[in-house]
N, C-alpha and C positions, 0 to 999 in steps of 0.2 A: 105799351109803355108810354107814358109821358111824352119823353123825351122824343121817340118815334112819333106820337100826334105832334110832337112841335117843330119837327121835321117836316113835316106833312104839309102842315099850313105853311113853312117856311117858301116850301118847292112850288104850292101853288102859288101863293104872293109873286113871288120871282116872274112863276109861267105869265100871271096874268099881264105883269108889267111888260114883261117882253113881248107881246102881241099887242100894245098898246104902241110899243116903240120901236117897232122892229127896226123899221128903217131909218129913223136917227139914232139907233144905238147899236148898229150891227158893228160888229169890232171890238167896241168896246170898254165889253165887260159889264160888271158893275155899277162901275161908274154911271155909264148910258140910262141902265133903268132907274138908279135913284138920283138921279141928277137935279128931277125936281122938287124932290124933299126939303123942307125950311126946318129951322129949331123951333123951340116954343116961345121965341123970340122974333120969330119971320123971318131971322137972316140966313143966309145958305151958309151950310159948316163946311166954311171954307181955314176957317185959323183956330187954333187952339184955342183961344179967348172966349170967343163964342159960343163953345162944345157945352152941353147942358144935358142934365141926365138923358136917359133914353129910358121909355118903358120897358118893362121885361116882354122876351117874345118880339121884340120889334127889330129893325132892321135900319141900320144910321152908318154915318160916319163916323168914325172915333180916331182922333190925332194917334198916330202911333205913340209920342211921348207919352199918352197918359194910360198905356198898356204893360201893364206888370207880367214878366215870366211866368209860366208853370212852374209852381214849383215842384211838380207831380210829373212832367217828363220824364217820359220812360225812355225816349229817345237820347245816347250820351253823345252820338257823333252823327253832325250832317258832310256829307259831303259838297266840298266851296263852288268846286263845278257845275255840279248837278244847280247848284242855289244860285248862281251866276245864271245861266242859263233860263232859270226861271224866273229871277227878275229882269232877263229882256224880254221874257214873254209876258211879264207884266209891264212893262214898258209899250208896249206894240198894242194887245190885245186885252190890260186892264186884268181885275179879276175875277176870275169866274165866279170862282165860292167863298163866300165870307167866310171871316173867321168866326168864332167861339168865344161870347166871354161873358164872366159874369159882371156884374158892376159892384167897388165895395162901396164908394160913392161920387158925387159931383165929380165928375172928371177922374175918376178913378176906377180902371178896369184890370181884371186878372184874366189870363187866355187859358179859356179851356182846351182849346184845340187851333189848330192852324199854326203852327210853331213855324214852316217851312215859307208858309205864304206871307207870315209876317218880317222874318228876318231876309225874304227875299225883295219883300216891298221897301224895306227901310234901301238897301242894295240898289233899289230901283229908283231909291230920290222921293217918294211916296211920302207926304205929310198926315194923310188920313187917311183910312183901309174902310171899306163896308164889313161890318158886322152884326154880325146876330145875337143878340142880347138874353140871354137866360139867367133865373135864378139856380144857384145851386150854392151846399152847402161843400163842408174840405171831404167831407167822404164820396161825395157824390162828384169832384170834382176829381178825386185823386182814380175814382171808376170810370168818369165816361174819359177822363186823358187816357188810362192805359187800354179800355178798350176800343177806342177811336182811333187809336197809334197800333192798335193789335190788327184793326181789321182793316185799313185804309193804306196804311204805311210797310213799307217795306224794312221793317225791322231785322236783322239778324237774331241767329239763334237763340243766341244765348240772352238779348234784348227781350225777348219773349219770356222765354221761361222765369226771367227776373221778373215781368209783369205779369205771369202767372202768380207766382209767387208771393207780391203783394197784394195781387187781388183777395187769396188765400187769408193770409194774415192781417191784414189791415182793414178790410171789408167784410173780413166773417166769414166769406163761401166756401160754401164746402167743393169738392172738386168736381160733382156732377153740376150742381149748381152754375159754376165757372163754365164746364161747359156748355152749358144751356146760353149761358151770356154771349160768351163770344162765336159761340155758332160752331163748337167741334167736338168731337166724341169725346169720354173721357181718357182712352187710350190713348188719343193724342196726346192732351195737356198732363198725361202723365208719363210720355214719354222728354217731352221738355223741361218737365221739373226735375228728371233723371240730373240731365245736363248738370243741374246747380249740384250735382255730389261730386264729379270731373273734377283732379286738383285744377287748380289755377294757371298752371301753364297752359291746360290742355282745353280750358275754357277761353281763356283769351286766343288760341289756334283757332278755334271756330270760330270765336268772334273776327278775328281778321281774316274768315275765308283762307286759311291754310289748308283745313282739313273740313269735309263738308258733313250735313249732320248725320249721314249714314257711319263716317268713321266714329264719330264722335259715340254712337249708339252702340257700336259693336268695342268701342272699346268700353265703357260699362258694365260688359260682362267677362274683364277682368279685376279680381275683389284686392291685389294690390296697387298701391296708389305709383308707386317706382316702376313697376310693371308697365303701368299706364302709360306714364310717359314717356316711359324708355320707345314704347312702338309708336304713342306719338311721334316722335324725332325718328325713327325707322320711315313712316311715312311721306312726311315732309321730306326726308334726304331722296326717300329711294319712288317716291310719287305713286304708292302703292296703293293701288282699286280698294272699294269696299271689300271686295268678293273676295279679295287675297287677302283683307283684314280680319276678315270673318274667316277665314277659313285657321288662319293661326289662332283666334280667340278659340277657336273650337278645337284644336290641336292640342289646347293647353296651352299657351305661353302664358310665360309668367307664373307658371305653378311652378313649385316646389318636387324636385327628381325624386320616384317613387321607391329610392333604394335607400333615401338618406343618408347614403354613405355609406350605408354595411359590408362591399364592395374591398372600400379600399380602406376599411378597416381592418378586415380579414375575418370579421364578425360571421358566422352562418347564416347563410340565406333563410329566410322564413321561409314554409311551407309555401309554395304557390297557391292561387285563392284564384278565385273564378274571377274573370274581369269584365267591367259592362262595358260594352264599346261607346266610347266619347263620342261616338256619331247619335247615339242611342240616348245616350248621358241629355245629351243637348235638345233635343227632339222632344223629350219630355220637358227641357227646362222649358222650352218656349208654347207646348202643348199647358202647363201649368198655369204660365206667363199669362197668355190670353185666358185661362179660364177664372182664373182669381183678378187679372187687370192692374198687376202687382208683380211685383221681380221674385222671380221665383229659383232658388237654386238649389241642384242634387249636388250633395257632396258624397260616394260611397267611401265605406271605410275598410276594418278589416273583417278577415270573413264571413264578408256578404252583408254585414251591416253599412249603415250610412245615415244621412239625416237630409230632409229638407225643408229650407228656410222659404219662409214668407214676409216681405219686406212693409210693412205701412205704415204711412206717413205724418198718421193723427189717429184720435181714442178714434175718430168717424171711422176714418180708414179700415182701423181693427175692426169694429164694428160689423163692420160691409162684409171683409172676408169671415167675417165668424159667423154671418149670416147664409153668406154659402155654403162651409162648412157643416151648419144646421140650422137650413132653413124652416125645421119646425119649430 
């Protein structure tokens, strides 16, 4: 890819400078190896005034005022500490890796990447940040932000699967594709796009590390929403393991009691009917699960009958499994 060769050259350039300056610029950072760089004016960019385009692919100073937000952050919360802390380390030891940005003109730049480096340098007193200058257009920016935040950054859950998600729709890829991009199978990123079905309490719970993504998984294979949350809040109160989550999703909670009430109606019992054990029920759901790559569910009915569903999430999707189905 491109953007990998321009990476490429970026690492060598760097390498080469730092062998050139090892020892007046040990510490730091940055700074040290481009310290002798001039504008196209001869003056060192030292002040915003001075600042003058930079080529694409090149590697400059750029005043932080004249650096425009993401607006493609996928990222919705940094934490202040963690960002403190990093701008005393850029305080001490300068910055290691430039940021990301495209140019829209003279003194005007958008941040592809570096969101944390930058907002830590402004924290750190920092007038001008070293960065690395690429062209890119709003699709191509709105993909290498979520996938540079995807693979670099420590996102939460549910942060993921929301930039799965617009990778998906906003960039066209289909979800093999997606995988190939960011580097994981598609069973994975189709286990995070699950998440975005989770009502909204129960996604904001993982988002705030209440509940971890194993709960979050195994409550998914409860098909009421009230259900859901109800053992959300069972969790969180009673600090309950996956393995005990899983083990009541597969018990049936949150189903509906197989008597309906005939009971204490005074109604007659049905004929008793052969039952498949809900261990057996389950074993097949998740034997389905992995074979199609798709949420798969046995629902049995009455005698002996039942149905099972196949869940997909685009015509692609459909496609895909109806190719398994019949692959000639």
């Amino acid at each position: 890819m491109a953007l990998e060769r321009n990476e490429e050259k970026l690492q060598a350039a760097l390498a080469a400078a730092a062998s050139v300056k090892r020892k007046s610029g040990l510490g730091r950072g940055l700074n040290a190896l481009i310290e002798g760089s001039y504008d196209k004016k001869g003056e060192r960019p030292g002040s915003s005034d001075r600042l003058v385009s930079h080529p694409v692919n090149s590697v400059g100073f750029i005043s932080v005022e004249h650096i425009e937000a993401n607006p493609y952050q996928p990222r919705t919360h940094f934490d202040q500490q963690a960002l403190q802390e990093l701008a005393e380390s850029i305080k001490i030891q300068g910055i290691i890796q430039p940021v990301t940005l495209r140019q829209l003109g003279t003194n005007s730049y958008q941040l592809i990447s570096g969101e944390r480096r930058l907002q830590a340098s402004k924290l750190a007193g920092l007038e001008t940040i070293p960065a690395y200058i690429r062209k890119a257009d709003d699709q191509q920016m709105l993909e290498m932000a979520l996938i540079e935040n995807i693979q670099r950054e420590n996102l939460n859950a549910i942060e993921i699967a929301l930039s799965y998600q617009r990778l998906l729709s906003e960039c066209n890829l289909r979800q093999e594709e997606l995988g190939d991009r960011v580097g994981k199978n598609r069973s994975t990123v189709t286990n995070y796009l699950r998440l975005l079905k989770l009502p909204p309490d129960v996604q904001i719970g993982l988002r705030d590390a209440e509940i971890s993504m194993g709960h979050a998984r195994a409550l998914i294979g409860i098909d009421d929403p009230k259900a859901q949350i109800e053992l959300f809040r069972k969790i969180v109160a009673e600090e309950l393991s996956v393995r005990r989550v899983e083990e009541l999703v597969r018990g049936g909670y949150g189903r509906p009691a197989a008597n309906n009430g005939a009971e204490d109606s005074g109604a007659p019992a049905a004929p008793a009917q052969p039952v498949v054990p809900a261990a057996e029920l389950r074993r097949t759901e998740r034997h389905l699960t992995d074979r199609f790559g798709s949420r798969v569910q046995v629902r049995p009915g009455p005698k002996g009958s039942g149905e099972i569903k196949i869940a997909f999430d685009s015509v692609e999707d459909m496609q895909r499994i109806l190719h398994i189905l019949h692959p000639s």
